[in-house]
C-alpha positions, 0 to 999 in steps of 0.5 A, a space after each residue: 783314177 790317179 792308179 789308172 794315170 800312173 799305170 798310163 805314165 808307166 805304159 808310156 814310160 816303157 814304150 820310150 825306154 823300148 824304143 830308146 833301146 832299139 834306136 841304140 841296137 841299129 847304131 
């Protein structure tokens, strides 16, 4: 279970960090 949790922190984590660098690339 806390394996599940910390695999879906990491997904959303990424997604972030993804979408961060996206915002800064259109700048």
């Amino acid at each position: 279970m806390k394996n599940e949790l910390n695999k879906s922190i990491g997904d959303y984590i990424a997604e972030l960090n993804r979408i961060y660098k996206v915002g800064n690339a259109t700048e």
